[in-house]
DSSP file (Angstrom, degrees, kcal/mol; ACC not computed):
  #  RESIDUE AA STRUCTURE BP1 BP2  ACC     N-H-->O    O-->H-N    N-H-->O    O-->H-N    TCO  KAPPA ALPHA  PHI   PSI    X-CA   Y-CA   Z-CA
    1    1 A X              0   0    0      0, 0.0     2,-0.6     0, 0.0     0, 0.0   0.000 360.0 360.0 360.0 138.3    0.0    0.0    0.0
    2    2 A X        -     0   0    0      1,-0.0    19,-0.0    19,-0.0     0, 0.0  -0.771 360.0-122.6 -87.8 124.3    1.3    3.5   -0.6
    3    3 A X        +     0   0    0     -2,-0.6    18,-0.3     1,-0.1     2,-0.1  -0.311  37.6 153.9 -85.2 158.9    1.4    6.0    1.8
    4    4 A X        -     0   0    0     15,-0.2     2,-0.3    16,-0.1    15,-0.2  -0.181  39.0 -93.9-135.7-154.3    0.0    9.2    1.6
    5    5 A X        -     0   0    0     -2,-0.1    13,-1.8     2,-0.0     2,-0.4  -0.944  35.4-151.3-125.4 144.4   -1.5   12.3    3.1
    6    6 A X  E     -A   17   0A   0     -2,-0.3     2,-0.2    11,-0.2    11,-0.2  -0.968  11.1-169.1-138.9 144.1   -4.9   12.6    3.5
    7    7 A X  E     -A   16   0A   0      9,-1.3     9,-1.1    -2,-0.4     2,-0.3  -0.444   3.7-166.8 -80.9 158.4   -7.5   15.8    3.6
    8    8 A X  E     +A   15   0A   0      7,-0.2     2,-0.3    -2,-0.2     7,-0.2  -0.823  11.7 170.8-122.4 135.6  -10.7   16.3    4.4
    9    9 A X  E   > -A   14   0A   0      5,-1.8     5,-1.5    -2,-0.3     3,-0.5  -0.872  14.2-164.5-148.8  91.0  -12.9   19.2    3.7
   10   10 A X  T > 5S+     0   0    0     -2,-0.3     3,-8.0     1,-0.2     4,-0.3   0.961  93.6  62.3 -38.5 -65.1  -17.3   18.9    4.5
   11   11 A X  T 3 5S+     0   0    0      1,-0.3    -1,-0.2     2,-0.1    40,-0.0   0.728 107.5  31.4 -62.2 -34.2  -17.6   21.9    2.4
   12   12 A X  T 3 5S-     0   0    0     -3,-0.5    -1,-0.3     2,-0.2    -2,-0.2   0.557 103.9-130.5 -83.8   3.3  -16.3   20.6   -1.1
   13   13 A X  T < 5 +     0   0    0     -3,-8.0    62,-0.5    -4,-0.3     2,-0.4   0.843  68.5  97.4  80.5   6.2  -17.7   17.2   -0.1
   14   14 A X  E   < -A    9   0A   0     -5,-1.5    -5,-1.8    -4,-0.3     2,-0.3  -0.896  64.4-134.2-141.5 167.5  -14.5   15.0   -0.9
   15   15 A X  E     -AB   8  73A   0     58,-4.6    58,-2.6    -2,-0.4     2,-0.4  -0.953  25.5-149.9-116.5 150.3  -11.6   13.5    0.9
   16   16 A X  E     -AB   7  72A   0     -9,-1.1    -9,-1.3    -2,-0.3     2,-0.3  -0.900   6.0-161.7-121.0 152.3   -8.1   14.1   -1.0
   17   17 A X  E     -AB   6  71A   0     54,-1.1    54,-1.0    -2,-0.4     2,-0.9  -0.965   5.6-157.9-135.8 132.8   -5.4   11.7   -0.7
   18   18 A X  E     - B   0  70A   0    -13,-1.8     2,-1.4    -2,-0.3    52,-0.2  -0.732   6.5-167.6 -93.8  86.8   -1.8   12.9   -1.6
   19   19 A X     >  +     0   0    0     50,-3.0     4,-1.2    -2,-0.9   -15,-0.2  -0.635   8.3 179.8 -91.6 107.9    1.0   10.4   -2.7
   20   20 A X  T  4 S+     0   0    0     -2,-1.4    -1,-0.2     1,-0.2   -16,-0.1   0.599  77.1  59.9 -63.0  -3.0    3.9   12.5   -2.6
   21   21 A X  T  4 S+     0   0    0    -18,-0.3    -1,-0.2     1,-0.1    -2,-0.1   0.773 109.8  48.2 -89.0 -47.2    6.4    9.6   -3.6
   22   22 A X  T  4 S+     0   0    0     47,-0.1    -2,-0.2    -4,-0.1    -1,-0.1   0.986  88.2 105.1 -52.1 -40.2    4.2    9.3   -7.0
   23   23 A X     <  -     0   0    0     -4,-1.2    42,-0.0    46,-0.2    -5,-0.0  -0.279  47.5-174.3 -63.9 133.7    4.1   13.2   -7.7
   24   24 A X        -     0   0    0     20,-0.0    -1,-0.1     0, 0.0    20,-0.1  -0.117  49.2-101.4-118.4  30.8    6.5   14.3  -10.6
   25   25 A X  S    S+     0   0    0      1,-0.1    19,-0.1    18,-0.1    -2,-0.1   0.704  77.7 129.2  80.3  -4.6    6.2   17.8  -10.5
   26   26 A X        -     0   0    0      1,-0.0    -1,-0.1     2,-0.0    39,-0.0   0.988  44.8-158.9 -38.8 -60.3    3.5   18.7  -13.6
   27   27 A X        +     0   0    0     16,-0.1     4,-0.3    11,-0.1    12,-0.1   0.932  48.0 136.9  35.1  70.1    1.6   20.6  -11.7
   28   28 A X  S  > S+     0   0    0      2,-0.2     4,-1.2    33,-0.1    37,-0.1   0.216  73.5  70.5-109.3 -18.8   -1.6   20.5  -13.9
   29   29 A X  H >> S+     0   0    0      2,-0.2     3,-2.0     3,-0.1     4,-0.7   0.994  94.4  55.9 -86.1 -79.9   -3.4   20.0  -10.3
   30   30 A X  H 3> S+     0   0    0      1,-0.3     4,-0.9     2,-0.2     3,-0.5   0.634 112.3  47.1 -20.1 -56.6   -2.4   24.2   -9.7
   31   31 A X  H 34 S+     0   0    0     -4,-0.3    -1,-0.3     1,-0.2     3,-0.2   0.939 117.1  32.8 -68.2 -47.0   -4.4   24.9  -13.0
   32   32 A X  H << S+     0   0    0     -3,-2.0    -1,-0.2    -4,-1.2    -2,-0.2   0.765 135.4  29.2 -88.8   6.7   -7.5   23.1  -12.8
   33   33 A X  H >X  +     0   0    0     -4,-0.7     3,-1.6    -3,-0.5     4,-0.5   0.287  60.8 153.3-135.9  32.6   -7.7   23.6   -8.9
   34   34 A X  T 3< S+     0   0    0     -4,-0.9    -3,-0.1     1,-0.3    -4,-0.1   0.551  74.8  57.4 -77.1 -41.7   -5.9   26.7   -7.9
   35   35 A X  T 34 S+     0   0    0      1,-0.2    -1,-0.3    -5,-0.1    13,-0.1   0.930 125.4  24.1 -63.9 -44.9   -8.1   27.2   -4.4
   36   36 A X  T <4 S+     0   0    0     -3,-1.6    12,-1.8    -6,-0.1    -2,-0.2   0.974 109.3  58.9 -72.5 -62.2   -6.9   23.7   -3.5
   37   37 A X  E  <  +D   47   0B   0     -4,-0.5     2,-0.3    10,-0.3    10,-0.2  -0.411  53.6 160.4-114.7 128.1   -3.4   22.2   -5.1
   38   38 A X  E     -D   46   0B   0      8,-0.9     8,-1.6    -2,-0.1     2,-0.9  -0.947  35.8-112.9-150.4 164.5    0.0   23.8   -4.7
   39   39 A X  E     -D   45   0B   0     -2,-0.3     6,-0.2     6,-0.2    -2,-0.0  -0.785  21.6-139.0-106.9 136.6    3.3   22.9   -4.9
   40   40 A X  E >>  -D   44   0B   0      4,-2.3     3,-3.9    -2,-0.9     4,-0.6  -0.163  43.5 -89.3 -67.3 153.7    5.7   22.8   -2.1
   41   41 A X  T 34 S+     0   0    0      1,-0.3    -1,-0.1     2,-0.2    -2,-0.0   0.636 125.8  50.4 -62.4  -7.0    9.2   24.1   -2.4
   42   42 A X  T 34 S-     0   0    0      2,-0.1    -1,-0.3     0, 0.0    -2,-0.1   0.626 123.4 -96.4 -76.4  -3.6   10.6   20.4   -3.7
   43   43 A X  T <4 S+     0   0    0     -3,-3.9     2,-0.3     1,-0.3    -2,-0.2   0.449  77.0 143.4  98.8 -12.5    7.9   20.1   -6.3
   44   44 A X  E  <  -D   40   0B   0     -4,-0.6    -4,-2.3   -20,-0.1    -1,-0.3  -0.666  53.4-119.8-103.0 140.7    5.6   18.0   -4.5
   45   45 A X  E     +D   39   0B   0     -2,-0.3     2,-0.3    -6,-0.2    -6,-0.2  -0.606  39.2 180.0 -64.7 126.6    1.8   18.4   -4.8
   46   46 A X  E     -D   38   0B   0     -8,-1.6    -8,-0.9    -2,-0.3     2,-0.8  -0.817  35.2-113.6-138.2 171.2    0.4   19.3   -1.5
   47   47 A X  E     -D   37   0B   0     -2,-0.3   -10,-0.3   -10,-0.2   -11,-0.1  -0.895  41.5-133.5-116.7  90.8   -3.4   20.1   -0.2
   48   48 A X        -     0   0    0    -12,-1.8     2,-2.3    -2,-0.8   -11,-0.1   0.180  15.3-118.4 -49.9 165.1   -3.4   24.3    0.9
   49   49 A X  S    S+     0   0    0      2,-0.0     2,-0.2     3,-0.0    -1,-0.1  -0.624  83.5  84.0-106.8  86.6   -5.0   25.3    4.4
   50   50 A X  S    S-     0   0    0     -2,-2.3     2,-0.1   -14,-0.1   -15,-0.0  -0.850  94.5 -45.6-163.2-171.4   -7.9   27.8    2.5
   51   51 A X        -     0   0    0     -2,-0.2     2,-0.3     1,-0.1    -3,-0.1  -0.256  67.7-138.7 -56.8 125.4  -11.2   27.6    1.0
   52   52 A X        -     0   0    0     -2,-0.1    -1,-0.1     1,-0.1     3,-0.1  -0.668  17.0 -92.4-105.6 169.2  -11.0   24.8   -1.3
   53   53 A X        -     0   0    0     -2,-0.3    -1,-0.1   -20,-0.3   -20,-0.1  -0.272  50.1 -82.2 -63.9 164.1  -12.3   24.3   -4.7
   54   54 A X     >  -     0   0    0      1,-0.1     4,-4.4   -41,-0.0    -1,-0.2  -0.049  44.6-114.7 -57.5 160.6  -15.7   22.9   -5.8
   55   55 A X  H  > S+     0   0    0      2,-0.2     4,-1.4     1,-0.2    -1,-0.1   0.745 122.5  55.1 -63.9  -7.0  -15.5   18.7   -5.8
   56   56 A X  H  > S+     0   0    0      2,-0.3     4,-6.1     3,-0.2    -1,-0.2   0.842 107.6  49.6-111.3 -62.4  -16.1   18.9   -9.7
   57   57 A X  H  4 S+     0   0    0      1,-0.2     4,-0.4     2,-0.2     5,-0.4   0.979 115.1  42.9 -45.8 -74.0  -12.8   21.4   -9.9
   58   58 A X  H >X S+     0   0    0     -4,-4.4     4,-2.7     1,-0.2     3,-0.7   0.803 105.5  57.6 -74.9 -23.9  -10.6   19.0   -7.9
   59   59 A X  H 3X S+     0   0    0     -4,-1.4     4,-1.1     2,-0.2    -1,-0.2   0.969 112.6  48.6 -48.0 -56.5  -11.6   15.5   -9.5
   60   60 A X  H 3< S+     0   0    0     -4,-6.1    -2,-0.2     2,-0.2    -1,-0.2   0.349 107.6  50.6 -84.9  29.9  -10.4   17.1  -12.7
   61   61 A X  H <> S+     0   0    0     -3,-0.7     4,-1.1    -4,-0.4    -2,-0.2   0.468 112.0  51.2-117.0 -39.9   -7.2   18.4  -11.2
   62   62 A X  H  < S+     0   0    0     -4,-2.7     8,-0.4    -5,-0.4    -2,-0.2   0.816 104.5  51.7 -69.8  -6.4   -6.9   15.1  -10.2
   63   63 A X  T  < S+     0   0    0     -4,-1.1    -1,-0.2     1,-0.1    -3,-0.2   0.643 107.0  60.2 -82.5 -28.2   -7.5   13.3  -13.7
   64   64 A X  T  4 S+     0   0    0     -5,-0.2     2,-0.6   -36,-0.1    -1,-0.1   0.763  80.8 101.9 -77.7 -15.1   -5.0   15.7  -15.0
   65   65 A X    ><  -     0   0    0     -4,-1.1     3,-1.4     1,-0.1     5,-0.1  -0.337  59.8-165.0 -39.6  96.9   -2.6   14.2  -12.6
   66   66 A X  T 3  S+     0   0    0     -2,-0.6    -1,-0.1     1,-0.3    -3,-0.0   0.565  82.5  38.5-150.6  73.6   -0.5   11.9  -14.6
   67   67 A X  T 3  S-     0   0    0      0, 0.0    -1,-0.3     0, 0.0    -2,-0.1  -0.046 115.2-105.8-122.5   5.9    1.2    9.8  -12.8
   68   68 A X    <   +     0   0    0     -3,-1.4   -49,-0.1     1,-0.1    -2,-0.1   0.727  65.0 147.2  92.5  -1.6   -2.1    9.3  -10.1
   69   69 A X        +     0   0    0    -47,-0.1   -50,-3.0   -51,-0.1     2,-0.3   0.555  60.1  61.0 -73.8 -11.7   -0.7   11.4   -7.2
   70   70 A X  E     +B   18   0A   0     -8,-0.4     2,-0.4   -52,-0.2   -52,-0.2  -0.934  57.9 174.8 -94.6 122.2   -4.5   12.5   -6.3
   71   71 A X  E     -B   17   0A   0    -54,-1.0   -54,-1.1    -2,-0.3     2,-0.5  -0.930  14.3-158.1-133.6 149.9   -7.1   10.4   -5.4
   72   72 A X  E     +BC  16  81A   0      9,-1.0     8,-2.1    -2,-0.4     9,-0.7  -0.751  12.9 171.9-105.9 122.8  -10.2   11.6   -4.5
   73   73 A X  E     -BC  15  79A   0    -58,-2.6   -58,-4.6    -2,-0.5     6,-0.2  -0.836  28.2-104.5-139.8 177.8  -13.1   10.5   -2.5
   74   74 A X  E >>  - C   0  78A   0      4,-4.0     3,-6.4    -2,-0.4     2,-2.0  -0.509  41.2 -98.9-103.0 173.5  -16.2   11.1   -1.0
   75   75 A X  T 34 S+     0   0    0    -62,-0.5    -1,-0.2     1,-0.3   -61,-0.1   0.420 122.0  53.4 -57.4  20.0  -17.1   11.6    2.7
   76   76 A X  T 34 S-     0   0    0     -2,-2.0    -1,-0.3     2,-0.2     3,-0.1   0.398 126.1 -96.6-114.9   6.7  -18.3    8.2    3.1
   77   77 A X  T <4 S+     0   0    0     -3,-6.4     2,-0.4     1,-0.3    -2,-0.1   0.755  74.7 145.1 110.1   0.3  -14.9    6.5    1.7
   78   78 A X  E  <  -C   74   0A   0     -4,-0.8    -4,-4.0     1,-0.0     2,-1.1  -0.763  48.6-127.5-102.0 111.7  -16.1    6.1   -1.7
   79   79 A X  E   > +C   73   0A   0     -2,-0.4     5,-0.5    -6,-0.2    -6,-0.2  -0.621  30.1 172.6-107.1 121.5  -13.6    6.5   -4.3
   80   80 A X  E   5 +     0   0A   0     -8,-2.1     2,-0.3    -2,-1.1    -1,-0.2   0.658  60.5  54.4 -54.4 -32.6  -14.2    9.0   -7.2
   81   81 A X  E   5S+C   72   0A   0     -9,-0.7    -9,-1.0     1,-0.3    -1,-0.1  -0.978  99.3  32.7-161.7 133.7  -11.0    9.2   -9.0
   82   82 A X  T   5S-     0   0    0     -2,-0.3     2,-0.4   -11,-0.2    -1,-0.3   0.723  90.0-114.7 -38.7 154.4   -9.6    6.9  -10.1
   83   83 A X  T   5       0   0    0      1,-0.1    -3,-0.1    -3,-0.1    -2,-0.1  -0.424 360.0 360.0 -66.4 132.2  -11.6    4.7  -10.9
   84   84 A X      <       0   0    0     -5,-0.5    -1,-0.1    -2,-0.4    -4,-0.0   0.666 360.0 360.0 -52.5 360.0  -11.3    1.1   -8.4
């Protein structure tokens, strides 16, 4: 199993989970999710402490991911992106 980070946010509805050993530095996340996704001073995709984007926004900043370093799900554990 890979380890990760994981977010949670009620308002956008989702849980994010972050592998930073996957992330290679695109940062395609930044663009389609700005309010959410930034990258940390190595490169690494990381989760900001604000207002996050709508769920809609951050499922496709995670599809643009694309090596997989996002996956997103919703608050009951149910995972959106990718698909299982």
């Amino acid at each position: 199993m890979l380890k990760g980070k994981v977010y949670t946010d009620p308002k956008s509805k989702v849980i994010i989970k972050i592998l930073p050993n996957t992330c290679v530095s695109v940062g395609t996340c930044t663009i389609f999710a700005p309010n959410t996704f930034e990258l940390d001073g190595d490169g690494i995709v990381r989760v900001k402490e604000s207002t996050w984007d709508e769920a809609e926004k951050i499922i496709a900043a995670a599809r643009s991911c694309p090596v997989a370093a996002i996956i997103v799900e919703d608050l009951d554990g149910n995972q959106l992106y990718p698909a299982k």
